[in-house]
N, C-alpha and C positions, 0 to 999 in steps of 0.2 A: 347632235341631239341624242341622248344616248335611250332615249323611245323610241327612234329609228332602229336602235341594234336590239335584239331580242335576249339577246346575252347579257347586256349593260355591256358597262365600260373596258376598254381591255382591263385597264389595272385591277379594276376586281375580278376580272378571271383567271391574270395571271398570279396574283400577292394576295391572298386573305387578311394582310393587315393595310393593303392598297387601298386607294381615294373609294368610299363609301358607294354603293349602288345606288341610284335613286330610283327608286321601285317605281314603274310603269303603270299607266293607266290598264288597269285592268282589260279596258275594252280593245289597246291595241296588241293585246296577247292574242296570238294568232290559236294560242293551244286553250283559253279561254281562263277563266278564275282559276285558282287553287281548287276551291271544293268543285270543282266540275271535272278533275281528272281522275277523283276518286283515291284521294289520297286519305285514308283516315284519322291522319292526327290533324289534319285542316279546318281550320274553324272561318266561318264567313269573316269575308271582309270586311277591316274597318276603317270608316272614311279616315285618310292620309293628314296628319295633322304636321303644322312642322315642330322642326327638334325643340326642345326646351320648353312648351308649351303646357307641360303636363299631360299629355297624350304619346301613348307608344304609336308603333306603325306596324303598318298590316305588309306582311309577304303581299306583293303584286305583281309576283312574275314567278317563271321557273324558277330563276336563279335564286330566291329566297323562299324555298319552298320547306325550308326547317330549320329555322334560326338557333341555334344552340345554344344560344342566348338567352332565350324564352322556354319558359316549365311547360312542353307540351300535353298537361293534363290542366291545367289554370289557364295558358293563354296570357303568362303575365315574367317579366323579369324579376328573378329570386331579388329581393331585397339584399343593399350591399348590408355585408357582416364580419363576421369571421368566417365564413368559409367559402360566400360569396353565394351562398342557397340557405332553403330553412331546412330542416332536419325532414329528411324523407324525400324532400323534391330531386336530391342530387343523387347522383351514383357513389358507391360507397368505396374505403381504400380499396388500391389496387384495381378498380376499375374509370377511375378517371374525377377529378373533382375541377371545379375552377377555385384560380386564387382568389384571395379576398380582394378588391381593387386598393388601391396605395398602398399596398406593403412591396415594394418593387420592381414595378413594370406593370405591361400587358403582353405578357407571351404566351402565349398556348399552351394547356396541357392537354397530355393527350388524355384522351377520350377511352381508354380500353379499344375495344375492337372496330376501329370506322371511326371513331371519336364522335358517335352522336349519341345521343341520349336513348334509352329503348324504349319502344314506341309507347305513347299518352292511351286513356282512355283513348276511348270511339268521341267523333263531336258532338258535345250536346247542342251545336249551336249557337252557346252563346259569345259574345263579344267579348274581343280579348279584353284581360283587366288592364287597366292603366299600370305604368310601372313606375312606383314611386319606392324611389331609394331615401329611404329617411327622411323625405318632405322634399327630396332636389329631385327632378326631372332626371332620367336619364336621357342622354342626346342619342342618335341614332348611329351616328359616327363613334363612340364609343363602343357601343354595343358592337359595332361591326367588324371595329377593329381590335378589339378584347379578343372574341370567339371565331372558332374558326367555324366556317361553315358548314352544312350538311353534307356530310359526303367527302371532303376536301380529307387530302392527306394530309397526316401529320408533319408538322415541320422541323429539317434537318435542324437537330439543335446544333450542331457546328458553326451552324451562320446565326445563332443566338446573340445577341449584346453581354457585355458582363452585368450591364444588369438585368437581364431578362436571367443570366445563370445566377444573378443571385437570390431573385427572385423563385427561381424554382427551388434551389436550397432551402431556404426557406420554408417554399408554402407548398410543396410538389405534395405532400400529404394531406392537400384541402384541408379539411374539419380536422381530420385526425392530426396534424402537424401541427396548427396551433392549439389543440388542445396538448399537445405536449410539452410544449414550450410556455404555453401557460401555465400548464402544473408546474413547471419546475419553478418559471417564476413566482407562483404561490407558494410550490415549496419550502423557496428562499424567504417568503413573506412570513412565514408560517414558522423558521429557523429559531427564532428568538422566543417565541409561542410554546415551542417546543422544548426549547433548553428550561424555561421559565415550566413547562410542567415536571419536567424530568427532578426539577431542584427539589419542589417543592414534595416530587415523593420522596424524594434522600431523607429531606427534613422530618417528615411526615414519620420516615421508617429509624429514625435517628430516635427522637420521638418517644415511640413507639415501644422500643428497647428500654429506654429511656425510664418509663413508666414502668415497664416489665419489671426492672430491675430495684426501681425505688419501691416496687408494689410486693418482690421477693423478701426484699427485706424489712418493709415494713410488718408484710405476715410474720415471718420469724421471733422480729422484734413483739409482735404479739403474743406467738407462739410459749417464747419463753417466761412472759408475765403466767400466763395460764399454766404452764407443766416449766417450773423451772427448775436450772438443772440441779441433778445431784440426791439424795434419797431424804424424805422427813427428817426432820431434828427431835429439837425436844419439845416432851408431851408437856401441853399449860394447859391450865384451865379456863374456860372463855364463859363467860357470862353473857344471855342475850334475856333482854328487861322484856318486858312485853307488852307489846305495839309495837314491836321495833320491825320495823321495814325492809325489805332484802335490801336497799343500797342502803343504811344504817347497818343491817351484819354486817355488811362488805366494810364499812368504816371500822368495825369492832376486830373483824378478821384481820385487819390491816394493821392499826395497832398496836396486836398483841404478835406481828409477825405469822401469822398462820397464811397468810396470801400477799400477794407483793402489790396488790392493783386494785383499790376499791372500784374505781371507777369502771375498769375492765369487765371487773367484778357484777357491776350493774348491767352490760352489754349480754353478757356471759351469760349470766340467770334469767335475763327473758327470755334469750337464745333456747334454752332449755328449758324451761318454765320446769324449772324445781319446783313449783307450787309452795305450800304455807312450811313455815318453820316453827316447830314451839318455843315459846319461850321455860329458858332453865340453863341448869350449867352443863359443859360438854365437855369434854376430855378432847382435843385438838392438836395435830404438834406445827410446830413450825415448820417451815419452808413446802408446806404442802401444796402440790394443784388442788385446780380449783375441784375436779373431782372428788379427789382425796376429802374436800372441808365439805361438799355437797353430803356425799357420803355420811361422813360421822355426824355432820346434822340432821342427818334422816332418823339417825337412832332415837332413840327416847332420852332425854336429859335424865342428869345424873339426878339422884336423890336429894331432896334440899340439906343444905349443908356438908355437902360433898367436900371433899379437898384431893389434891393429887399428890403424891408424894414420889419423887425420882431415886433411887439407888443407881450411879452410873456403873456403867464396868471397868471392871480393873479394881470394886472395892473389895476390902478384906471385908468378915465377916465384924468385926470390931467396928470397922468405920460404915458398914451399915445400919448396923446397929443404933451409931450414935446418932445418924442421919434420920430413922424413925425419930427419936426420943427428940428430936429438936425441934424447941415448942413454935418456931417460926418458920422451917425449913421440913421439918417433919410432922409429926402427928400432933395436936394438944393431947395433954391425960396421959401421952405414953411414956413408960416407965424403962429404963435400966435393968431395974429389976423383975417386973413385966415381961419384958422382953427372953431375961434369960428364963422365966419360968416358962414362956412359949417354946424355947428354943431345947427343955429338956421332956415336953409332948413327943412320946412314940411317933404320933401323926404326924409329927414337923418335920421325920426322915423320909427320904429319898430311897427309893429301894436301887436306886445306882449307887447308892452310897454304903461301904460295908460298917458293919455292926461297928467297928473299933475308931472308927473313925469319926471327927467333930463334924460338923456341918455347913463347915467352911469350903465356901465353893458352889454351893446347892441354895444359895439365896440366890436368885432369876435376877439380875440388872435389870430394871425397867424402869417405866413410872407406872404407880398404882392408881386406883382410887380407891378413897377410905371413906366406906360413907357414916353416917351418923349410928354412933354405938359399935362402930367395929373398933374389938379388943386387939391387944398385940397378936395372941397366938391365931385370929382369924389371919391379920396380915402376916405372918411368919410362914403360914401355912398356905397361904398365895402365892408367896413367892417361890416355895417349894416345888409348889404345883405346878407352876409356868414352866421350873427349870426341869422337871419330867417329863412336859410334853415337849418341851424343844429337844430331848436328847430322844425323845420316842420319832420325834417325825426325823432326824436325821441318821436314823438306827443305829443309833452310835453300840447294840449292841453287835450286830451282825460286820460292822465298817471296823470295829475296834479287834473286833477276833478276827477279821483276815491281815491285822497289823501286826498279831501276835500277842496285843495288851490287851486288858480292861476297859471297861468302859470308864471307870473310874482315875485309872492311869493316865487316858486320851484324855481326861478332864483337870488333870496334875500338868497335861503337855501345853494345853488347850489355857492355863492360868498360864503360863510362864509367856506362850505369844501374843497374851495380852499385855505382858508387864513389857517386853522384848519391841516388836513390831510396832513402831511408827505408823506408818501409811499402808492401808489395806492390802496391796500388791505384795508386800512383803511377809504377810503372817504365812503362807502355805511353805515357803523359803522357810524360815526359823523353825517352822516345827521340821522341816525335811534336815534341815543342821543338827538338831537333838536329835533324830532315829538316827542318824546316821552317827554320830558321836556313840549312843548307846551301842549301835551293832559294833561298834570300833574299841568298845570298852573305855574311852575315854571321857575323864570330866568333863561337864555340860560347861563348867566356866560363866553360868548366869550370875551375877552380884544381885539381881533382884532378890534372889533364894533366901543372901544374906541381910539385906533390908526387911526383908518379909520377916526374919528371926527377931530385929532388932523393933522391928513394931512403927520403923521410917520409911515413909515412902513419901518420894525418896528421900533418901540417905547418903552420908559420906561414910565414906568405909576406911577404916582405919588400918594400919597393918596387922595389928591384934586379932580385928575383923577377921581378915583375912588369911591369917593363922589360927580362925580357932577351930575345935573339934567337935562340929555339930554335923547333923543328917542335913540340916540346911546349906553347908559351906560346897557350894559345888564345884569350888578350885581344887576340893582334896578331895571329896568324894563322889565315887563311878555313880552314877545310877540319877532315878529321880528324886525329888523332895520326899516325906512323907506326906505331906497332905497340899493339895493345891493352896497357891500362893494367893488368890483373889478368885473372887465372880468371874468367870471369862462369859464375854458378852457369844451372840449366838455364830458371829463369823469367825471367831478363834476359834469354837468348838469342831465348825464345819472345817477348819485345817487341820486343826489336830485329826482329824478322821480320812482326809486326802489333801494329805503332805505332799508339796512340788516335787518332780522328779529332775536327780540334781547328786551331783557329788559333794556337795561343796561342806567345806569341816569348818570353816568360818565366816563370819559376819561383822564388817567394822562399818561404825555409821559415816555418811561418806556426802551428809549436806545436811544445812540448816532445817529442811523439809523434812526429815527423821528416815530420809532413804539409804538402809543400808547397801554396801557393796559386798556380794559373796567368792569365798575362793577354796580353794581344796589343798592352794600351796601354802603351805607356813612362810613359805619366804613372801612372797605377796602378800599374805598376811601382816607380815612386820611393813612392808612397805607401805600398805594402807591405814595401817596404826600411825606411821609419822605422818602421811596427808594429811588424817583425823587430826593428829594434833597440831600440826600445822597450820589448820581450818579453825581451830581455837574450839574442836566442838568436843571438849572434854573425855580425850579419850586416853587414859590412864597408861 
């Protein structure tokens, strides 16, 4: 009867996972209850219920004087889980945990130092709790042989089962082991979760760029309706009725080519609230930004009955002439005859212009406005005036005497790179070919000089042409013309005055685009003459 032995049973004193103790009547403990020896994690006894009933069991002897198995501050068996306690009731890594039960056995872990728990609260006396694992009873026999006992040495894992060592592989980290193992299996859960956001920023940043780029160049594409490329064209006149609406100008500016985007146009102007326009006519040129058309509509409208009238560059004084008198393209009322009685007005010379000299060359290229009652010599005397201040603001006197020449002479150089020069990069080249031909004493070689004489432009030059003996023929004579050849507009004038720096003694045209090619060797010279005519681009 193992209440005869005070010890219990041998096998529970010699195997901790040996045949279960069956606790003693209290009364035949010779050393008396638990709470009478003064133990202070002991809580009064509670009456012995048997296993599976729903009730735990009460220590009733020495030999269960601290079950490890039981939370000695509750009085109650940790609930099975994952770690096999609740959070706080168990000792933490490295000082000892229990496994969780079914994950591999019931073998021991140790406990840190003694393998018991460190000491509970003081007793408050009350009754231990029942210990219910998940709504199943714990059996006693379990509990007993799960845990080792208080006190009892740890056990030689050598004499472990392979599953008690797989057991401890597993779960020898209590709480902390399968929370790692659990991460990682949510890791893995979590894999595809993961790839699936990853993508979805690629996309996102694809995207992104995406917009960047369509949104780069749609501004551009804006960009260029509003300032497109290239400088003003030609001046027209625009008429705006009135009641007419900012998005009706933008219709009228569009049109007549003064802006490329009515609609734009619309977005534009409230952007900036230009405020009121008047109505009248306006001097306007094409290919303008929208600033440019804002601008000249701020001015005050022209005079009723206004008209504009264009002289282009490159004309001779002849063909401007006849360009006023042209009752559709030039002035109504204006006269031939008119014209030359303006043209022998004192006031209609140019003080860049010497005494002996006609007044060819000193009519400004532009376009005018002629308003209602202006005579020829008002307009003659416009134009005169234009082409004084354009040589005043580029000081063609001071720019012309560190050249050596005239101002009037730079204005003779300054007509021939108008007749010469194709495309604007090449006019400061052709007048640097003529100084340098001059300083060289050699014929300038321009055939314009001679078309100029012949009153064609252009012209076909005949051999006669070509042999005759005039100041005009610069095949045979050193020097320059006597009098400029046409109007040079105001960027001939600006090269005539800072000529490219450059050896070069010839120029042969060298594409359909009017771009000459320059060179300083006469043998290159010929061999770009045959290109030229080769290229079929009529080169003699």
């Amino acid at each position: 009867d193992p209440r005869s032995d005070p010890l219990g049973t041998p096998a529970a004193r010699s195997d901790p996972r040996g045949t279960p103790m069956v606790p003693r009547d209290p009364r035949d403990d010779p050393r008396g209850p638990v709470a009478r020896r003064g133990d202070p994690r002991a809580t009064p006894l509670a009456p012995l219920g048997p296993p599976g009933q729903g009730r735990g069991f009460a220590a009733r002897s020495g030999a269960l004087d601290a079950d490890p198995g039981m939370d000695p501050r509750r009085g109650s068996y940790p609930p099975r889980g994952r770690g096999g306690a609740a959070a706080g009731d168990l000792p933490s890594r490295g000082r000892g945990s229990y496994p969780p039960p079914g994950r591999g056995g019931t073998g021991p872990v140790p406990m840190g130092s003694g393998g018991t728990f460190p000491p509970g609260p003081p007793d408050d006396g009350a009754p231990f709790d029942d210990f219910d694992a998940g709504g199943a009873d714990f059996p006693v026999a379990d509990a007993t042989a799960s845990y080792p006992l208080a006190g009892a040495p740890p056990r030689d894992p050598t004499t472990w089962s392979d599953a008690e060592h797989d057991d401890f592989g597993a779960d020898a980290y209590g709480d902390d082991g399968d929370e790692y193992f659990d991460e990682d299996e949510h890791h893995d859960d979590d894999l595809p979760h993961r790839r699936g956001c990853r993508m979805a920023l690629a996309v996102l940043a694809v995207l992104a760029v995406v917009v960047l780029v369509a949104g780069w160049f749609g501004w551009s594409w804006v960009q260029r309706r509003i300032d497109p490329p290239g400088g003003p064209g030609e001046a027209v006149l625009v008429e705006i009725p009135e009641g007419t609406s900012t998005a009706g100008i933008g219709e009228i500016l569009a049109d007549a080519q003064v802006i490329s985007d009515a609609r734009i146009w619309g977005f534009y102007t409230r952007l900036r609230d230009v405020g009121s326009i008047q109505a009248g006519s306006y001097e306007l040129r094409r290919n303008s930004s929208f600033d440019e058309a804002i601008d000249a509509l701020g001015d005050d409208p022209l005079p009723p009955n206004s008209r504009l009238v264009t002289v282009p560059e490159g004309f001779t004084l002849a063909q401007a002439l006849a360009r006023l008198a042209d009752p559709e393209r030039g002035v109504p009322g204006f006269t031939p005859e008119g014209l030359q009685a303006a043209l022998a007005d004192p006031a209609s010379r140019s003080p860049f212009l010497p005494a002996d000299k006609p007044l060819e060359g000193t009519l400004f290229p532009e376009t005018y406005t002629v308003e209602e009652g202006d005579t020829e010599t008002v307009v003659i005397q416009r134009m005169v005036a234009e082409f004084n201040e354009v040589m005043s603001e580029l000081d063609a006197n001071g720019r012309a005497a560190a050249l050596g020449i005239t101002p009037y002479e730079a204005l003779i150089v300054a007509s021939m790179v108008e007749e010469e020069a194709r495309v604007p990069e090449d006019r400061a080249k052709v007048a640097r070919v003529i100084y340098n031909r001059l300083a060289a004493g050699q014929p300038l070689g321009i055939d314009a000089t001679l078309c100029y004489e012949k009153g064609e432009i252009p012209c076909e030059l005949t051999q006669t042409d070509l042999q005759a003996d005039t100041p005009y023929n610069t095949r045979r004579v050193v020097g320059l013309t006597p009098t400029p050849l046409a109007s040079p507009g105001r960027a001939s004038i600006e090269a005539a005055l800072s000529p490219a720096e450059g050896d070069w003694i010839y120029y042969v045209l060298a594409d359909a685009e009017g771009h000459h090619a320059f060179t300083a060797s006469a043998a290159e010279f010929e061999q770009l003459k045959d290109e030229c005519r080769a290229k079929g681009l009529g080169c003699g």
